[in-house]
N, C-alpha and C positions, 0 to 999 in steps of 0.2 A: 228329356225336356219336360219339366214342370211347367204348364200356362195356365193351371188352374188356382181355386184358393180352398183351404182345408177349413175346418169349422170346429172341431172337435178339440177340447184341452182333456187331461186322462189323468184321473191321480196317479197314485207314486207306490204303489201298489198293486201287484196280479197274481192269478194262482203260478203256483210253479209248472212250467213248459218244458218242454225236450226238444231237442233241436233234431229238421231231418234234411239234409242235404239230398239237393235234388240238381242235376245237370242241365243249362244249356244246349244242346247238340256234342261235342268234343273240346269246346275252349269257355264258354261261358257257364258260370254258377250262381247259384242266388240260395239263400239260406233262408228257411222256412222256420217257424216255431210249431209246432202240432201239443194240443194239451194231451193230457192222459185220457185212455178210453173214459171215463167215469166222470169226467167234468160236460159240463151241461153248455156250453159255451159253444163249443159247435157242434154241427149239427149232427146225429147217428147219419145222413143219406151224404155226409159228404167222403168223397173216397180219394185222397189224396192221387191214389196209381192208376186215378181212372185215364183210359190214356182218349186221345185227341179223335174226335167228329172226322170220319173221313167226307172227300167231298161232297159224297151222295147225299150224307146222311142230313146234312143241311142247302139241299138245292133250293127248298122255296123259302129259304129266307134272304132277306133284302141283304146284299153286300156290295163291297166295292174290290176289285182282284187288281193289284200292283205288284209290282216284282216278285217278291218271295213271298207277300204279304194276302191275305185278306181281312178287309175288315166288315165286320156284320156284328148283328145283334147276338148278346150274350142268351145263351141256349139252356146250358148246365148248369147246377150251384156250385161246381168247382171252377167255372168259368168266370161266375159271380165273385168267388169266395179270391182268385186267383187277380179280378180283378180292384178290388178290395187292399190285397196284399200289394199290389202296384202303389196302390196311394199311399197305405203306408210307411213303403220305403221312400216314396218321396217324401214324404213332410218328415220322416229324420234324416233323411239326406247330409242334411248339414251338422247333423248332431251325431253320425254312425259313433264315435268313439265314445260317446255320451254312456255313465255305468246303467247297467240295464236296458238300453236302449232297446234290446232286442224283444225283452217283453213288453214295454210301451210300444213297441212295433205291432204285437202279436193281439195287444189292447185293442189300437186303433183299427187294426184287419176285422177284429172279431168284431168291433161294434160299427163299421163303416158295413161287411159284410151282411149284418141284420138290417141298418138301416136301410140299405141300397135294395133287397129282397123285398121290404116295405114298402118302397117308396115304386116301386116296379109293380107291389100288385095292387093299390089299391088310392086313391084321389087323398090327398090330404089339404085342407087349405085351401089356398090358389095354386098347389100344385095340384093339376089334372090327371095327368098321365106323366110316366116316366119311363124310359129305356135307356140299357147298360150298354154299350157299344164296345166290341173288345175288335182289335188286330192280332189277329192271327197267322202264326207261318203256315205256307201253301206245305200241305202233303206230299211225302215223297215218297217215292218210290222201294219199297223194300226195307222203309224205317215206320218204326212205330215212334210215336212221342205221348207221353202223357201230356193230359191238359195244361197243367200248371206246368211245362216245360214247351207249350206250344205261344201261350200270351204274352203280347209284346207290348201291349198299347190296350188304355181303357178311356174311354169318355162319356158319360152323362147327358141326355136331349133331354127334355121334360116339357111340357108343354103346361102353362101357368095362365093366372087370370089378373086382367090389372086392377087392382084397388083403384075405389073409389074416387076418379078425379085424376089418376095416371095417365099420362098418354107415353111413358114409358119407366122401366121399374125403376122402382128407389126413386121416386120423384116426390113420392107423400113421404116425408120422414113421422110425421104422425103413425105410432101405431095405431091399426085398423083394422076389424076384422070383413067390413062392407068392402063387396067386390063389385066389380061395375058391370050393370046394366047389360042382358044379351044383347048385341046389336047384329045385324044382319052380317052373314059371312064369316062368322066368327071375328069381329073387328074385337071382342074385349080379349081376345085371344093372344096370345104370344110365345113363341120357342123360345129357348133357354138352353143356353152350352154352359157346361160343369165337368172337374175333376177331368181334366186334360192330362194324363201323363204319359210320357213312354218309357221303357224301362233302362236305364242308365248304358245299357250297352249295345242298344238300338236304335241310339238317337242321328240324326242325320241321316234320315234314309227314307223322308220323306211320308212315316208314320201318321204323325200327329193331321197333316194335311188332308192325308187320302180319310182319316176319321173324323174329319172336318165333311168334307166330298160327301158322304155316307149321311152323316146328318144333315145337311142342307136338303139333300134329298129324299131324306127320310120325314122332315117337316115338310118340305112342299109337298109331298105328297098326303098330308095329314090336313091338308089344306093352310097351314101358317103363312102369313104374308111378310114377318117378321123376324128373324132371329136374332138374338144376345149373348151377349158372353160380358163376365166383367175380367179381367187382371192387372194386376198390381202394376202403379203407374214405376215399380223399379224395374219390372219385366220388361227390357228393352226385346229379344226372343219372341217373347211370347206376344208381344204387339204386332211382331212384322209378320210373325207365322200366319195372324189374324186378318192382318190387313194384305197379306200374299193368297188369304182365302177369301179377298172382297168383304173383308168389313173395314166398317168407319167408325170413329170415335162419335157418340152423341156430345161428348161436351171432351173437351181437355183439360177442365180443370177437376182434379180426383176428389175423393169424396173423405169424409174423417177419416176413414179406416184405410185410407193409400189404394184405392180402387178406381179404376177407368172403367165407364162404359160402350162399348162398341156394341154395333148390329151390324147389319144388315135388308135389305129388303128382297122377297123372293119370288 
């Protein structure tokens, strides 16, 4: 399930990649690009076979445990980097047969992957804060999994600031760089859901929800009174998953670029 929306266009050009196949458990695969040791593009600390957090290793951090699932905050840069690679193969989804597709794949991972790392450590704009939310399969017993064959599901929270005159975003289509006014409680405040996906052969299993779960709770407890998400008003999926998670549409009628916005109140 894709409910999210992507940003990023990539020229038509990349260094040359090598391809490394990596396993699902026994029936599922996914195809990875790794560049050559000497390209600069990712990072020396990132270690493909690093293999999977056991329970302990992440008790205090904030999660949500479903079925075979948990979902929590992303920990590692191969956790980042893996959920990076999620997005990727969704926005060419539709293009797999597309020539080169695989290193306009391996484009979008590397630069979503630094962006995402950025955006995680440090306020830009009116985005304040940001967290990578991954679903993870639960540990078993007598099986080791590496990372990048443990992430099933990644989503984006952020917590943002409303422009000048906002009482909800996208509402100044004026660019502007003035933010509004501290007001008590953090009222100029507001959450923000992004890059929703799960990975094509995990979908129906009630992913995307439980990392919805995860963030509503992970804002309310940041004090947010408000959550948003935007997706595209042909996303018939991705509406219901949304309004199956207690959001509403602020208006129904979409915006130039084919976008709905929904929230919530918390």
């Amino acid at each position: 399930m894709v409910v999210g929306h992507f940003r990023e266009n990539f020229p038509l050009s990349y260094t040359r990649c090598r391809t490394l196949e990596t396993h699902w458990d026994d029936t599922q695969s996914i195809r990875h690009l790794s560049v050559p040791s000497n390209d600069d593009s990712v990072q020396p600390e990132l270690t493909f076979n690093r293999l999977q957090l056991s329970d302990e290793e992440y008790v205090n951090t904030q999660k949500c445990s479903f079925g075979r699932y948990i979902a929590r905050l992303a920990i590692l840069n191969e956790e980042y980097w893996m959920a990076a690679w999620l997005r990727a193969e969704a926005h060419w989804e539709a293009s797999a047969n597309t020539r080169h597709a695989e290193i306009f794949k391996m484009k979008y991972a590397d630069q979503e992957f630094k962006a995402l790392k950025k955006r995680c450590s440090r306020q830009d704009g009116n985005l304040l804060q940001s967290f990578c939310l991954v679903a993870v399969k639960k540990e078993v017993k007598n099986m080791k999994r590496t990372v990048l064959n443990s992430i099933v599901g990644t989503m984006d929270l952020s917590v943002r600031q409303y422009l000048q005159g906002e009482t909800y975003p996208g509402e100044i289509k004026k660019q502007t760089c003035v933010l509004a006014n501290k007001q008590p409680f953090d009222a100029h405040k507001y959450a923000y859901i992004s890059n929703v996906v799960v990975a094509k052969y995990a979908r129906r299993r009630g992913i995307a929800l439980n990392m919805l779960s995860l963030a509503t709770h992970l804002a309310t407890s940041i004090g947010m009174k408000k959550l948003y998400v935007h997706v595209t008003a042909a996303n018939k999926p991705g509406q219901e998953l949304y309004k199956k998670g207690g959001f509403k549409f602020v208006t129904t009628d979409a915006s130039s670029n084919g976008l709905l916005l929904m929230w919530m109140e918390l």
